[in-house]
N, C-alpha and C positions, 0 to 999 in steps of 0.2 A: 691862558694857553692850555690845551687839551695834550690830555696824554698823546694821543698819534701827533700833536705835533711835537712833542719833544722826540716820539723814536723819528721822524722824519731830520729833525735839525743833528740828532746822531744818527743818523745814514748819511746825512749830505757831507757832516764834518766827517766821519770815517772815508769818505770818497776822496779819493787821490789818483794823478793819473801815471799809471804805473804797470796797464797792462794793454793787452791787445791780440785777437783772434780771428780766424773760423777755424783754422785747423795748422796742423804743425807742419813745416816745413822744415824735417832732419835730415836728409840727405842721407850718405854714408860715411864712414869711417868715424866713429864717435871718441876714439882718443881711447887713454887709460880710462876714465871715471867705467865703475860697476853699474850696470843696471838692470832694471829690471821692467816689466811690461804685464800687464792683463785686461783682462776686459770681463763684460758680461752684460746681463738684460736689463732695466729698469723701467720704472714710470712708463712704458710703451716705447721704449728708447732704448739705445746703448750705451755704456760707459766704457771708459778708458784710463788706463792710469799706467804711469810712467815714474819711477822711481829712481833717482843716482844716488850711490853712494848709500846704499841704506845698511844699518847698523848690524854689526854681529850677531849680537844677539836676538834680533829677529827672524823668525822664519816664515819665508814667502807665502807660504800653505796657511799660515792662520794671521797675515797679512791681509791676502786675499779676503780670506774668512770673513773676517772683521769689514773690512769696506764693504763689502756685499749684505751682510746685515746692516749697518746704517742706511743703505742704501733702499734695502726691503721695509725698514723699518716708518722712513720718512713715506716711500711709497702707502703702505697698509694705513698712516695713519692720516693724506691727505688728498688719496684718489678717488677720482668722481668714478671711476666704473670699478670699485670694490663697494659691495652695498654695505659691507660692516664695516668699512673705515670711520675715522672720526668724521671725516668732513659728509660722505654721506651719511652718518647717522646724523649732524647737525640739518642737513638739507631735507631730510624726512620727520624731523621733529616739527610738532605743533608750535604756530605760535604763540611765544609764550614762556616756552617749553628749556628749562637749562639744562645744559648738555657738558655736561665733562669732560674734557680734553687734555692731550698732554702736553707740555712745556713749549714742545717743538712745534705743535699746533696751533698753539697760542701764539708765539712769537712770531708764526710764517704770517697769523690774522690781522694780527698789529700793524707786522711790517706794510701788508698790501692796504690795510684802510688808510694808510700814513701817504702812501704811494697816491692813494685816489684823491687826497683829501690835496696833495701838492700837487697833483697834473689835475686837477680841477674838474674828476672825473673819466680822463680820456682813457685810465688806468683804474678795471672797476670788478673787485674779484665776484659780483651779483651779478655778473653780464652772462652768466648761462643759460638762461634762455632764451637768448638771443644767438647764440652761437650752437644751439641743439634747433632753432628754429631755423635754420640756415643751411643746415647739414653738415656741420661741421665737430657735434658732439661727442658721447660714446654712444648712443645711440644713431645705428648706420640710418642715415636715411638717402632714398634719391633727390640726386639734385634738381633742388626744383624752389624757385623764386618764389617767398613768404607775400601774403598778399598783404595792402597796406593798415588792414582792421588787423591783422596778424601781428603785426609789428609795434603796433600802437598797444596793442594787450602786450605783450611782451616788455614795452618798453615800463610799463605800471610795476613791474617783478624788478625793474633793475634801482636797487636803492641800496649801496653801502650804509649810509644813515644808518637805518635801523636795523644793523649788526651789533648786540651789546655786551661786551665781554664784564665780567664779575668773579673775581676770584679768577678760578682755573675752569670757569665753566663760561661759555656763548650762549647765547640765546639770540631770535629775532620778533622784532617787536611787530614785523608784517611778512608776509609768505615772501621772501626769497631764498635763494639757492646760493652754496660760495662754491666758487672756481679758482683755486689757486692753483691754476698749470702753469699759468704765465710765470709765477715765482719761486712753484715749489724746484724744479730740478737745480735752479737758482742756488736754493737754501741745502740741498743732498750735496752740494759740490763743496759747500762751505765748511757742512759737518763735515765731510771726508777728508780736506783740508787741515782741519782744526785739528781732526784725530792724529792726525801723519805728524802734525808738530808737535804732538802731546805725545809721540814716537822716539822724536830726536829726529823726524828726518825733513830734514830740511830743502831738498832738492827735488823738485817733482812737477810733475802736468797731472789734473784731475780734468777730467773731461764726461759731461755728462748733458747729452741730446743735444751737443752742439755748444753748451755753456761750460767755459775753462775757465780755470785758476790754477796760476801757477807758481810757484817758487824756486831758489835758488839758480843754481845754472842746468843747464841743459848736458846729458851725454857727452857732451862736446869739449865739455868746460869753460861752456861758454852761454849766454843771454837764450833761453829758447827762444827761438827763428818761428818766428808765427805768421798764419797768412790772414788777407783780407780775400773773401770769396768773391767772383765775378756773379753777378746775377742773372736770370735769365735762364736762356738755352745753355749757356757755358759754364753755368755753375761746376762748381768741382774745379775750375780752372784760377789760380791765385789772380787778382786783381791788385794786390800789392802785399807787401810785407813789413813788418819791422819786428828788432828784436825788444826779449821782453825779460826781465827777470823775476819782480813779486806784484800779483796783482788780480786781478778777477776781468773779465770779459764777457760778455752778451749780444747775442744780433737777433734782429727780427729783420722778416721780408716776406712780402708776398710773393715769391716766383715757386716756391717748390709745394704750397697746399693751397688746391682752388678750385671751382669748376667754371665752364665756361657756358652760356647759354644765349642762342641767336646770335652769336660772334663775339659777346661781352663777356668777359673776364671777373668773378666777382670770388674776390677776394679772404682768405678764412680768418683775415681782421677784423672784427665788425668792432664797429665804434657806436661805443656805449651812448654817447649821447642822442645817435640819431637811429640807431636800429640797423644802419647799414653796413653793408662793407666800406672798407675807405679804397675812394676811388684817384688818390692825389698820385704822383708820380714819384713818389717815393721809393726807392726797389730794396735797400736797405739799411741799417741803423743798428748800430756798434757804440757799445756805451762802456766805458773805464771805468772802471772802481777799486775798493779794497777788497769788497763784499759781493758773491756773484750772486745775491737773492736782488738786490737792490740793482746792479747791475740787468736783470734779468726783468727784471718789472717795471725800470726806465728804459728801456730798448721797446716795450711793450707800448711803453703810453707814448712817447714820441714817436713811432710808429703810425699809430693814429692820428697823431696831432698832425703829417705832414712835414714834409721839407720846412718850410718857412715857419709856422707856430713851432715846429719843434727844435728849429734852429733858436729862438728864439726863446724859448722855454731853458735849453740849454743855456743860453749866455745868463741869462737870469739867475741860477740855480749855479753858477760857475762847472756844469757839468764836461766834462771830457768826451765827445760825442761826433764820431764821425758818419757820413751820409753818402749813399751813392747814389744818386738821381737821376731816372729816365729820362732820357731827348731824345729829339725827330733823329739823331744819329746816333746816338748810344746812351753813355752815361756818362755824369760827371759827379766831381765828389767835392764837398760840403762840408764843411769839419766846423767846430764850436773853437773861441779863442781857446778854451782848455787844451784843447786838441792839438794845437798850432805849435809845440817843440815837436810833435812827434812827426810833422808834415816836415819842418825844416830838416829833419834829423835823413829822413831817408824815404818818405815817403811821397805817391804821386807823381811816378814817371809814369804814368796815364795820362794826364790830363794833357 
């Protein structure tokens, strides 16, 4: 048994189904409990945070502080468009070449080659040049359709394999690139998480580019009230809801980054195995966890695999995963047996 499989059999055993999202649903009048609210920039994204009941002796000001540097910190050391970051100095190093990294680093490389190594691929942090070849990089390009000797060099660059970690240092034993987008803001929500409880405070939403985790009760004094997004043209409109108290949450969908060309839709998925966009009728994929790094990077690879493989990927893995799927009349939703208290409970007056 290989090291990524053991962190992968501790992701799956840490996975519980226990959360659920895209965005909150607080309504007004939130009761007695204290709280508090901020935000700010990240990763190319936004964060959110929501705090009840937080302790005396904290103050909000170096509260704030504090998330905001963990925050900065995972950014600088795992972003593709900062050239001094760890992960692009690893992407610029010769092969060959060991490359010193920090703790955070390290653990976010594990987690994702553990990830690729269990979806068989469809989850593959070497898939950047396939996704800068497509236009969907940090490098703006127009959109414009890779030809298929394009694709095919590209597809030579995409090899988890020979990613090899040693000590506290990476190295690659052939020219590729890592892309940890899919998991890093994943892993930012978890430190932020982990810090709050290392706080005393035990009651809070962490939300960062769409990926929440969250804890105790809500403002209310009661389960945060979370929603499931409509896809499509209505996004931003709740497609359903349930409540939630300790947990992590992730979605992936092709409707809000794409270009379209000659009337076709292509997609800023591309899947690793074949160099393309994924074309299947998938619109979105909501994965439960304890962990929203893991959470965050199974919403990714089941994303790709499709409704049917990734249903199916799910029951296998006993993952918590719900689905909403395009038809000639809208959508319908798809949920893994994991998933199946949470449909009894309250969810699915759509269908």
């Amino acid at each position: 048994m290989t090291s990524a499989d053991n962190v992968v059999i501790r992701l799956i055993k840490a996975s519980s189904l226990i959360g659920f999202s895209l965005f909150l649903l607080l309504g007004c009048g939130f009761g007695e409990s204290d709280e508090i609210r901020f935000a700010g920039s990240t990763m190319g994204t936004s964060y959110h945070i929501t705090i009840v009941d937080i302790p005396n002796n904290i103050e909000q000001s170096a509260l704030e502080r504090e998330v905001a540097t963990i925050l900065s910190a995972v950014d600088h050391k795992m972003s593709t468009y900062k050239s001094d970051s760890e992960l692009s100095l690893f992407n610029q190093a010769e092969v060959g070449v060991d490359v010193n990294v920090s703790a955070d680093t390290l653990t976010v490389v594990k987690q994702a080659i553990a990830l690729a190594e269990l979806s068989g691929g469809s989850f593959n942090p070497t898939v950047a040049p396939l996704v800068d070849l497509w236009g969907f990089g940090p490098i703006v390009q127009k959109d414009a359709i890779p030809s298929a000797d394009q694709i095919a060099q590209a597809l030579q660059s995409i090899d988890y394999s020979v990613v090899k970690i040693t000590g506290n240092s990476l190295a690659k034993l052939a020219p590729v690139t890592l892309d940890l987008s899919a998991i890093a803001k994943g892993f930012g929500v978890d430190k932020v998480a982990s810090y709050l409880l290392s706080q005393g405070i035990t009651n809070f939403l962490v939300e960062v580019g769409g990926e929440i985790r969250v804890a105790g009760h809500s403002p209310r004094d009661t389960p945060w009230r979370v929603g499931i997004e409509t896809p499509g043209e209505d996004y931003g409109i709740p497609y359903n809801a349930i409540s939630v108290r300790d947990g992590a949450v992730a979605t992936s969908g092709d409707y809000r980054n794409y270009f379209e060309q000659d009337g076709k839709r292509y997609s800023h998925t591309i899947n690793p195995l074949t160099g393309y966009p994924v074309e299947h009728n998938l619109a979105s994929i909501t994965v439960l966890s304890d962990s929203a790094a893991l959470a965050d990077g199974l919403a990714t690879a089941i994303n790709v695999m499709g409704p049917d493989q990734g249903l199916a990927f799910s029951e296998l893995n006993a993952l918590a995963v719900f689905m909403i799927v395009k038809t000639e009349t809208g959508y319908n939703a798809v949920y893994s047996s994991a998933f199946e208290p949470y449909i009894q409970a309250e969810l699915l007056t759509n269908e």
